[in-house]
C-alpha positions as CSV (number, residue, x, y, z in Angstrom):
1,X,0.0,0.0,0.0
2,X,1.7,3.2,-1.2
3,X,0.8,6.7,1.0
4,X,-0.3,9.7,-0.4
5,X,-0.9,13.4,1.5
6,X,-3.2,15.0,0.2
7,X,-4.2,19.2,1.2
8,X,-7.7,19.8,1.2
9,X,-9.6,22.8,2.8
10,X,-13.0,21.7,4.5
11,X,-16.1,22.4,1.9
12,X,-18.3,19.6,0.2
13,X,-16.1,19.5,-2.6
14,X,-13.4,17.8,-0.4
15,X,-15.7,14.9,-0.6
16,X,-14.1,12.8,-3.5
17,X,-11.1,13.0,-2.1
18,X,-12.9,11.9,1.4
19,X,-15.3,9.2,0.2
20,X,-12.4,8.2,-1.8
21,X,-10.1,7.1,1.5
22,X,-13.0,5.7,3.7
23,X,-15.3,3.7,1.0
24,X,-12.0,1.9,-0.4
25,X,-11.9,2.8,-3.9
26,X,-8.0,4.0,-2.6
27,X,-7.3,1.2,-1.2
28,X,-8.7,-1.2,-4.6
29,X,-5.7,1.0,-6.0
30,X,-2.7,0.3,-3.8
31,X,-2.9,3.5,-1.7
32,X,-4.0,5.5,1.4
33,X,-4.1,8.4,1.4
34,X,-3.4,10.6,4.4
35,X,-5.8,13.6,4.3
36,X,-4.4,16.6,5.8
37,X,-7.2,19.9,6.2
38,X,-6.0,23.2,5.9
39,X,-7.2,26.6,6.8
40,X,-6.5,28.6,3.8
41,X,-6.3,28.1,0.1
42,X,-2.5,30.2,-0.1
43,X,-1.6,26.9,2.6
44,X,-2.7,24.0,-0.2
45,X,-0.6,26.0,-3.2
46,X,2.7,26.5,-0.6
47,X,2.5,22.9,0.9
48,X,2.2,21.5,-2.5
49,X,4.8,23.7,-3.6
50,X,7.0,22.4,-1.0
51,X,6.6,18.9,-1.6
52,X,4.8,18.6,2.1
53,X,1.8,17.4,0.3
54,X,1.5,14.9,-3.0
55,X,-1.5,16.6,-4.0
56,X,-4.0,19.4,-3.6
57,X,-7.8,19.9,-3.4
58,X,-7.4,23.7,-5.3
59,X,-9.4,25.9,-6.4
60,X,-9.7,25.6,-10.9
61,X,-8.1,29.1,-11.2
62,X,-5.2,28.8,-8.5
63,X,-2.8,26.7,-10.7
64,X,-3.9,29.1,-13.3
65,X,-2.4,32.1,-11.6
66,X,0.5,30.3,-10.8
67,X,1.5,29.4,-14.7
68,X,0.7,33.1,-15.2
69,X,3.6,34.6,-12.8
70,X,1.2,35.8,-10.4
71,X,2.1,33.7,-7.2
72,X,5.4,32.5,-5.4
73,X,8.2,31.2,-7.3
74,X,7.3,27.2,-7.2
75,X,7.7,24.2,-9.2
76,X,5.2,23.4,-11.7
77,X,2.0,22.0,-10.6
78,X,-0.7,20.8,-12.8
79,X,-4.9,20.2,-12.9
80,X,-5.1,16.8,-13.8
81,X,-9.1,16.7,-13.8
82,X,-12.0,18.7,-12.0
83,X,-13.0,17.0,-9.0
84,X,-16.2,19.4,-9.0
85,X,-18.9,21.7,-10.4
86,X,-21.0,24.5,-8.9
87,X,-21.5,24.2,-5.1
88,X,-20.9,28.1,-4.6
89,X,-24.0,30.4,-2.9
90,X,-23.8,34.1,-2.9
91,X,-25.1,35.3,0.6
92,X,-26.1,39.1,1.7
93,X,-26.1,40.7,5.2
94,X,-29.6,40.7,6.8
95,X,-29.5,44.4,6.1
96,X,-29.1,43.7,2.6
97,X,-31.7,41.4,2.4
98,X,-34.1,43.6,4.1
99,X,-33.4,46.3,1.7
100,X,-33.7,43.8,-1.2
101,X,-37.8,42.0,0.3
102,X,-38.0,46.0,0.4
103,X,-38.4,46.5,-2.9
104,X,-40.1,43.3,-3.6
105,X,-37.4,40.7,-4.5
106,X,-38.5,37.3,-3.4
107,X,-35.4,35.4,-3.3
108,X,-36.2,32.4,-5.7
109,X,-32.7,31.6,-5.3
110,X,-32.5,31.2,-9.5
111,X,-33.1,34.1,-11.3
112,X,-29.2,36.1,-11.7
113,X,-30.6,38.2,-13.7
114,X,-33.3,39.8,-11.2
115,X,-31.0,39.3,-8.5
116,X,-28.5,42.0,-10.0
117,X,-31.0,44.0,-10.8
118,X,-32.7,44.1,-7.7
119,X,-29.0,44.4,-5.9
120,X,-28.1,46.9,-7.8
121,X,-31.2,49.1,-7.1
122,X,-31.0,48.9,-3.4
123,X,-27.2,49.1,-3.2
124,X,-26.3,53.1,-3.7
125,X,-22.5,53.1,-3.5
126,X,-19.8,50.4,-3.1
127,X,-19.9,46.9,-2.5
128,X,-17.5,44.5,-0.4
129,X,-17.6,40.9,-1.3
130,X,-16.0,38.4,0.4
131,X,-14.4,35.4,-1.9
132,X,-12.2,32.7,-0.5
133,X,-9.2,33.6,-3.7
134,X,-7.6,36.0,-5.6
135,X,-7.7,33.5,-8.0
136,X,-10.9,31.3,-7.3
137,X,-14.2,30.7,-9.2
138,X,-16.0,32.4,-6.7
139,X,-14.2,35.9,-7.7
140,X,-15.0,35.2,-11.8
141,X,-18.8,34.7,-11.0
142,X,-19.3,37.4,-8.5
143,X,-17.0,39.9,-11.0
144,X,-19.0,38.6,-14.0
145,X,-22.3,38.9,-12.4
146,X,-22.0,41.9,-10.5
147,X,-20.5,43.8,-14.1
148,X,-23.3,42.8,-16.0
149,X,-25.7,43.7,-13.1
150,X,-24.9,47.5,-13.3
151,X,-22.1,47.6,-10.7
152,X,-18.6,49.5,-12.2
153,X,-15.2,47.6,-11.1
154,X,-14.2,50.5,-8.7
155,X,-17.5,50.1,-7.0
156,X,-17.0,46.7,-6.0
157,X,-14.3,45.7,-3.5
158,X,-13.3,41.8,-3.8
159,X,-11.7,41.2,-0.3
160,X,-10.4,37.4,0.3
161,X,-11.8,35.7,3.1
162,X,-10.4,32.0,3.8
163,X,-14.1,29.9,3.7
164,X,-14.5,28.8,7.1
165,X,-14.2,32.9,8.2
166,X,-16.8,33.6,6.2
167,X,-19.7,34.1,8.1
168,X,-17.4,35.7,10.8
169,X,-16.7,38.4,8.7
170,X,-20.3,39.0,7.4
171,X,-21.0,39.5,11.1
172,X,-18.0,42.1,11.7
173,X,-18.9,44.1,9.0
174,X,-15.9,43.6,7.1
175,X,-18.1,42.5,4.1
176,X,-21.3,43.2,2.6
177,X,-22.1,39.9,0.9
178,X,-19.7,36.8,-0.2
179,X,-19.4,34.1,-2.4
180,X,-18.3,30.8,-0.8
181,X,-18.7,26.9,-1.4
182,X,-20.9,24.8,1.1
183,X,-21.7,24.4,3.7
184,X,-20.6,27.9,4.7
185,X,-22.8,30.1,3.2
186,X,-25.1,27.8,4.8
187,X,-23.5,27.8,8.2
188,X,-23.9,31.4,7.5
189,X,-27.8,31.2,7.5
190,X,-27.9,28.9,10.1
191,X,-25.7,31.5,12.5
192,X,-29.0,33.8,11.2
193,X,-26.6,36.5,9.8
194,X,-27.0,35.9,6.0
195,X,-29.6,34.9,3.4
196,X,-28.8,33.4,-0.1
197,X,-29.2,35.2,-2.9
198,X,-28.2,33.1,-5.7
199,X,-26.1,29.9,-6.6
200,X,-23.3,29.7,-8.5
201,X,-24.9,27.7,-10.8
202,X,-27.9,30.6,-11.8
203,X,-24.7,32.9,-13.5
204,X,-22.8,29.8,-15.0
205,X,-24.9,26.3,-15.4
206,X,-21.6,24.8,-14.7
207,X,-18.9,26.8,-12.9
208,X,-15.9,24.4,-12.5
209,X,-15.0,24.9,-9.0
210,X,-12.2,22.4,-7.7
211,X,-9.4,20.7,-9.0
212,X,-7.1,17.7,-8.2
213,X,-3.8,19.5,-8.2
214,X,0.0,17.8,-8.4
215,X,3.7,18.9,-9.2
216,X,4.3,18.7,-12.5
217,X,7.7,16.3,-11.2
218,X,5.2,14.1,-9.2
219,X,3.2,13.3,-12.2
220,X,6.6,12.4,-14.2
221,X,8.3,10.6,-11.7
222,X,5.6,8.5,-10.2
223,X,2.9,7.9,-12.9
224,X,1.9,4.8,-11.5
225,X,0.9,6.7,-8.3
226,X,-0.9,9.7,-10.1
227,X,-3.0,6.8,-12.5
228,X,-4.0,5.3,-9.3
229,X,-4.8,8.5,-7.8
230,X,-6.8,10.0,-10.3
231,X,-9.1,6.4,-11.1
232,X,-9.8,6.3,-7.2
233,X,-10.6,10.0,-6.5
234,X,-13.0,9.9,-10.3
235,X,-14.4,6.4,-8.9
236,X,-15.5,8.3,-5.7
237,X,-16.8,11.4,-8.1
238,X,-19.6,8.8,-10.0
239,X,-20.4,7.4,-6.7
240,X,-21.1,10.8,-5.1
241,X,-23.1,11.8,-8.3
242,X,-25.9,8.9,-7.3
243,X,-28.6,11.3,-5.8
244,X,-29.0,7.7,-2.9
245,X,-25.8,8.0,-1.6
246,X,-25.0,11.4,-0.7
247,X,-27.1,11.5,2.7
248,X,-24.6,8.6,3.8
249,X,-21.7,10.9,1.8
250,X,-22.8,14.0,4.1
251,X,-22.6,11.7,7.3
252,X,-18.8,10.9,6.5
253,X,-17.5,14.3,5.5
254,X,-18.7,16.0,8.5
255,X,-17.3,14.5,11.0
256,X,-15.2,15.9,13.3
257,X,-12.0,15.0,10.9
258,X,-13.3,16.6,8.0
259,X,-15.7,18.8,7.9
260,X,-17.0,19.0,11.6
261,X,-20.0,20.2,11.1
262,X,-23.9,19.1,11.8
263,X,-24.7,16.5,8.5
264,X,-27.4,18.5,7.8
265,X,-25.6,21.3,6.7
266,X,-23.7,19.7,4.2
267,X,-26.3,17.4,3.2
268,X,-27.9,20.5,2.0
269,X,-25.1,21.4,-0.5
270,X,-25.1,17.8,-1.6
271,X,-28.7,18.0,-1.8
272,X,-28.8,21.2,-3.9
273,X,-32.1,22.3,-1.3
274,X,-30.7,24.7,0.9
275,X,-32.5,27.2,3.2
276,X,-32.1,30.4,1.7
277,X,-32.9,33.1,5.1
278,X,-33.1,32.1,8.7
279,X,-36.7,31.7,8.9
280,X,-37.0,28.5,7.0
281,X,-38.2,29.3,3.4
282,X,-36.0,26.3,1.5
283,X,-35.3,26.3,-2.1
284,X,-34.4,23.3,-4.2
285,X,-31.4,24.1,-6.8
286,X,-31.3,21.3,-9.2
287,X,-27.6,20.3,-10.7
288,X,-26.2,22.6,-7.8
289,X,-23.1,20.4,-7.4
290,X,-21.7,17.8,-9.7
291,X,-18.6,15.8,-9.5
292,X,-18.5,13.3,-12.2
293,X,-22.0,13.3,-14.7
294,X,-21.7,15.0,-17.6
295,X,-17.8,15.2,-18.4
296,X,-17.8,17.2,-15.2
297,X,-14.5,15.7,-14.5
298,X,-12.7,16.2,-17.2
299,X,-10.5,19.1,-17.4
300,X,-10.8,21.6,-20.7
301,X,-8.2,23.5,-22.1
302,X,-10.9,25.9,-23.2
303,X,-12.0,26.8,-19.4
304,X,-8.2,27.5,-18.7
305,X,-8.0,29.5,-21.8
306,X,-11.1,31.4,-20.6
307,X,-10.3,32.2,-16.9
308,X,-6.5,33.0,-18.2
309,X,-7.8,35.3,-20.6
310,X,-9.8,37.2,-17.6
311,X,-7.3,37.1,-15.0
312,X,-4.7,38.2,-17.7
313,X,-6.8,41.2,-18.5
314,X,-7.3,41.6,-14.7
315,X,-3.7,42.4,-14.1
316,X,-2.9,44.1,-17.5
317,X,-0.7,41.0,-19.0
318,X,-1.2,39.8,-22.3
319,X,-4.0,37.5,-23.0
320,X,-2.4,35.3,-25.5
321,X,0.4,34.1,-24.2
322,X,-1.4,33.9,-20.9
323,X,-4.2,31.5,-22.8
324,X,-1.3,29.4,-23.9
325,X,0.6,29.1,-20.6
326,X,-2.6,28.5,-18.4
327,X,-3.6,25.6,-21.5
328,X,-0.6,23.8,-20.6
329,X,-1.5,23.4,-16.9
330,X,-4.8,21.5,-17.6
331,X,-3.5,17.9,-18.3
332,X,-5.8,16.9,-20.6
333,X,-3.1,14.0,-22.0
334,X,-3.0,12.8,-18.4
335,X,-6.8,12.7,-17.8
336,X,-6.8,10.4,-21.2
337,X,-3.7,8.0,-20.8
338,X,-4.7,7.2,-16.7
339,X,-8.9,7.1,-17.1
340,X,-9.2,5.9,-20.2
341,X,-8.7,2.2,-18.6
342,X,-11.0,2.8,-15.8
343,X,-13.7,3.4,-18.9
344,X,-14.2,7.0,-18.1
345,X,-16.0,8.4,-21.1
346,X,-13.6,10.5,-23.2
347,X,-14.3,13.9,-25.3
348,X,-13.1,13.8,-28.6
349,X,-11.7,17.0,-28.4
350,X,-9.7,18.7,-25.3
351,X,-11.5,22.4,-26.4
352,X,-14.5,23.5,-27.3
353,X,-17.1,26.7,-27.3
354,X,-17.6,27.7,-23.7
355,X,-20.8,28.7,-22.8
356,X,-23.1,27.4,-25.4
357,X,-25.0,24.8,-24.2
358,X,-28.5,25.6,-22.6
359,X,-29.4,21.9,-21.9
360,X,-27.2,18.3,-21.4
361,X,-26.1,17.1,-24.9
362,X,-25.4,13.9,-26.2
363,X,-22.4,14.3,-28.1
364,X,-19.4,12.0,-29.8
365,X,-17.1,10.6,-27.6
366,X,-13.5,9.0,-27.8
367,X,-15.6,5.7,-28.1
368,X,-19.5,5.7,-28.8
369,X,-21.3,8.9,-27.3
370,X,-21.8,10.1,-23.9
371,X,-23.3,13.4,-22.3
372,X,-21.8,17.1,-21.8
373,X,-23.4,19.1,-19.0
374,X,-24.9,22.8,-20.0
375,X,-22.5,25.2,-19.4
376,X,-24.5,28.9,-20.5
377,X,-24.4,31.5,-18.7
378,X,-27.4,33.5,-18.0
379,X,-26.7,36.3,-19.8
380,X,-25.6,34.6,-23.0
381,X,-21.7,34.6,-22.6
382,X,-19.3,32.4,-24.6
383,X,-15.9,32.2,-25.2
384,X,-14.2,30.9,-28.3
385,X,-10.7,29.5,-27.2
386,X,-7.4,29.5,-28.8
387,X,-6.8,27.2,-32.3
388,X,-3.9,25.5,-30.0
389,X,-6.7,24.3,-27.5
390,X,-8.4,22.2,-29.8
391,X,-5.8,19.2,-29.8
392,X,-6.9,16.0,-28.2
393,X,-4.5,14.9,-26.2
C-alpha cells in the first residue's frame, strides 16, 4: 500500500477526495491516502509547492495564476481533472436582504438576472464581497455577475476571506455579501446572519469549481501513483453523483475529521435544497453540485483558456500568451492515458465553445457517445478559445 498526503480545505467538494479514502476505492488501488485539512487556500498551493503534500484539493483558477507569474516562485504544478462543479452560494447581510424584500425581491434563489437588478437598485454606492481567492471561481462569478448587473469595477471591493471565516466576517462588518462553497454560506444562514441570494450555478450552469492539483515532477516521476490517484478519487466522483448516496456521503464528510459540522448542513449542498434566510423558506437548486456526470470531471483546455484570458486582462498582462501558458496546466493528456482504462467516457476534443449549451447534450465521444453538461451563462456569454486548445490529447 503506497501513502499519499493529500491538502484539502473543509467544503463539500473535499468529498471525492474523502469518500475516496473511507469507501475503499483508494485502497482497490494500492494507496492510502493521508488527508491533511488546511485553513486557507494560499496553505494548499505552498504545501504542495514544498513537496509537504503529494497533492492538492485547489481551487480551478489557482494553478492558473501560478503558470501566469502571479504567485510564489514554485515548481510546476498541474490540474489533472476537475474534482467538481458548482456548489458556490452568494449570501447578503440581513440588512441587505431587508433592503432587497423591500423593494419586492423574493429570493427564488435562481433568477441572476433579477437578483442583479434588484441588488443593484438597493445598493447606492460600493460593495464588499468576500471570496475565498484572488484567484478562485467564486471571484470570476461574483466579478461577471455583478458587471453585468450594473455595478462598475471601482464600486465593487473583492476582499479574500479563507471559507471557514466567512460568516465571521459577514457579522464584523468587514463585508457586505460573499461568495463561498458549502456548507458555509449555509453555516452562515444557520448562524442567522445571511440569506442566499443566488447559486453559482444561476450565472454559470456549470462553474468548475475544484481541481485535483500535483507537481508537475510528481506526475513524471511516479505515474503509477498519479494513475492510481486520479481512477480512485474519479471512482468516488460517480459514486457521489448517485442522488441515494449522498445523505450517507454527508454523514462521512462532516465528521469531526473533515468537515465537523452538523450533516445537515452539508447534506444540503449535496442535496442542492438549501434554506435560503433564517426563517426556514427552503429552495431546491437542481444540478447545484456535480462531481462526475456529464464530463464534469474532465478538465478543458478551453475553461483554462477562458479564466486566463480574464485574469490576464485583470492584471494588464497579455491574453495570448497567458491562454497558452494556463492551457498547458490542464492535463488533458494525463486525464486520457490514466482514465481511459478505468472506462471514463472521453471527449473527442480537449477544447471547445464555452458557454453554449443551454441543456445536457449527447455528443461524440472518444468511443460511442456520452453526455456534456450545460455550461450557458445567464446572460448569453461564450468564449471561443485559442486554435492550439483544440488538440486531443
Amino acid at each position: 500500500m503506497t501513502g499519499l498526503r493529500l491538502g484539502y480545505v473543509p467544503l463539500i467538494d473535499a468529498a471525492p477526495l474523502i469518500i475516496a479514502q473511507e469507501l475503499g476505492f483508494a485502497a482497490e488501488e494500492g494507496l492510502q491516502l493521508d488527508l491533511r485539512r488546511l485553513g486557507a487556500w494560499a496553505q494548499s498551493r505552498d504545501m504542495l509547492g514544498a513537496g509537504l503534500i503529494d497533492a492538492a484539493h485547489m481551487l480551478v483558477p489557482m494553478p492558473i495564476g501560478q503558470a501566469l507569474g502571479l504567485g510564489p516562485r514554485l515548481p510546476a504544478a498541474d490540474l489533472v481533472m476537475f474534482l467538481s462543479h458548482g456548489g458556490q452560494a452568494i449570501a447578503v447581510s440581513r440588512e441587505i436582504e431587508a433592503r432587497l424584500r423591500g423593494v419586492g425581491h423574493g429570493f427564488d434563489f435562481a433568477d441572476a438576472r433579477a437578483a442583479g437588478r434588484a441588488l443593484r437598485r438597493v445598493i447606492g454606492g460600493g460593495l464588499r464581497v468576500g471570496v475565498p481567492f484572488a484567484f478562485s471561481t467564486q471571484l470570476e462569478l461574483t466579478s461577471h455577475w455583478l458587471a453585468v448587473s450594473g455595478f462598475a469595477a471601482d464600486e465593487v471591493a473583492l476582499i479574500t476571506v479563507p471559507p471557514p471565516q466567512m460568516a465571521d466576517a459577514l457579522a464584523a462588518g468587514e463585508v457586505d455579501m460573499f461568495c463561498v462553497g458549502e456548507p458555509w454560506a449555509s453555516f452562515a444562514v444557520e448562524r442567522g446572519i445571511a440569506a442566499l441570494l443566488l447559486p453559482g450555478t444561476a450565472i454559470w450552469t456549470a462553474p468548475p469549481e475544484k481541481g485535483l492539483v500535483l507537481r508537475r515532477d510528481f506526475t513524471e516521476e511516479r505515474p503509477d501513483e498519479t494513475g492510481a490517484l486520479m481512477r480512485a478519487v474519479w471512482r468516488a466522483g460517480r459514486w457521489l453523483d448517485e442522488p441515494e448516496h449522498r445523505g450517507l456521503a454527508a454523514e462521512i464528510i462532516s465528521r469531526a475529521e473533515y468537515l465537523d459540522l452538523p450533516p445537515e448542513l452539508a447534506e444540503r449542498g449535496l442535496n442542492g435544497r438549501l434554506m435560503v434566510c433564517p426563517d426556514g423558506e427552503l429552495r431546491d437548486s437542481p444540478g447545484f453540485v456535480a462531481f462526475n456526470a456529464g464530463a464534469a470531471s474532465f478538465p478543458w483546455r478551453s475553461i483554462a483558456a477562458l479564466i486566463a484570458q480574464r485574469i490576464a486582462i485583470r492584471h494588464r498582462l497579455d491574453p495570448v500568451p497567458a491562454m497558452a501558458r494556463a492551457m498547458a496546466h490542464f492535463r488533458t493528456d494525463l486525464y486520457r492515458q490514466h482514465l481511459r482504462p478505468a472506462g471514463a467516457a472521453l471527449p473527442g476534443a480537449s477544447s471547445r465553445l464555452e458557454g453554449t449549451l443551454t441543456e445536457d447534450r449527447m455528443v461524440a465521444a472518444e468511443k460511442g457517445q456520452m453526455i456534456l453538461r450545460a455550461d450557458g451563462f445567464f446572460d448569453g456569454f461564450t468564449f471561443e478559445p485559442p486554435a492550439a486548445a483544440s488538440s486531443p490529447n
